[in-house]
N, C-alpha and C positions, 0 to 999 in steps of 0.2 A: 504494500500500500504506500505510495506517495506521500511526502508530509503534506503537500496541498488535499489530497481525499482525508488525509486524517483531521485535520483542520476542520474539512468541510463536513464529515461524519461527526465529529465532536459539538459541533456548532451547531447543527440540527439535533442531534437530541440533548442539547443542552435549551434549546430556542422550545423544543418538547418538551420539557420539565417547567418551564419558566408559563408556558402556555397551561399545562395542566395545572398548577400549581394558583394561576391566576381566578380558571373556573374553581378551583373546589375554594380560593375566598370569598367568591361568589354566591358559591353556594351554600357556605361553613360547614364543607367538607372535610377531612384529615388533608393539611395542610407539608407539604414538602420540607423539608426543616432547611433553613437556611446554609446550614456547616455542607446539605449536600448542593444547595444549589451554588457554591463559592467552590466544591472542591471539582464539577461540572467546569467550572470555567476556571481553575487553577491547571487544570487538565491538557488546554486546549480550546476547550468551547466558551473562551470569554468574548467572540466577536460574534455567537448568539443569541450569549445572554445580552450583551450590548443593544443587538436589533431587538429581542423581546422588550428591555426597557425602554426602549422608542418607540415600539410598531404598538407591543400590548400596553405600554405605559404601567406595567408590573415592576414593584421596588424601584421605582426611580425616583421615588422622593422620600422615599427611607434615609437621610444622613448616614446613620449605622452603619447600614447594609452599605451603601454605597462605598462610603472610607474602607468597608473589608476588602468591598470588590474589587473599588480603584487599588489595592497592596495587592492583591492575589493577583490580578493585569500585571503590574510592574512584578512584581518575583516570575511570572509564568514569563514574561520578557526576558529577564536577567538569566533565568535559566535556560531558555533557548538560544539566545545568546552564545553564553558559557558553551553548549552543547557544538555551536555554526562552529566556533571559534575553535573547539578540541577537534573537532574533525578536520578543518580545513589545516590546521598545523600539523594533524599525524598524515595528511595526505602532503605536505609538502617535503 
């Protein structure tokens, strides 16, 4: 698998979590616990969660929530980073 199909399989069912997670507050259904929807996007799938808080407007104005998300973006950056950067040195 590609890092771009992984990307883009991560980010859909993360943009699914965020999506289901939005009906059952709707409905005050058993609700998604937060630690999973941050480690969904720590994973890979932070530029789904991203579009669910635009497109469903889910947790985007949670403060809390957000300052987690925004750390878990930047660490899930840092470490793919780290990762380009150990590969492209053992390959030189």
């Amino acid at each position: 698998m590609t890092l771009l199909a992984y990307y883009l399989a991560a980010s859909i069912a993360t943009f699914a979590f965020y999506a289901h997670d939005k009906s059952a507050a709707r409905k005050a259904h058993w609700r998604t616990p937060e630690i999973t929807l941050h480690m969904l996007g720590l994973l890979g799938g932070w530029p789904g969660a991203l579009a669910a808080q635009r497109l469903l407007r889910h947790k985007s104005s949670k403060g809390s929530f957000l300052v987690v998300f925004w750390m878990t973006v930047a660490l899930h950056c840092v470490a793919a980073g780290w990762l380009l950067w150990l590969s492209l040195r053992s390959a030189a």
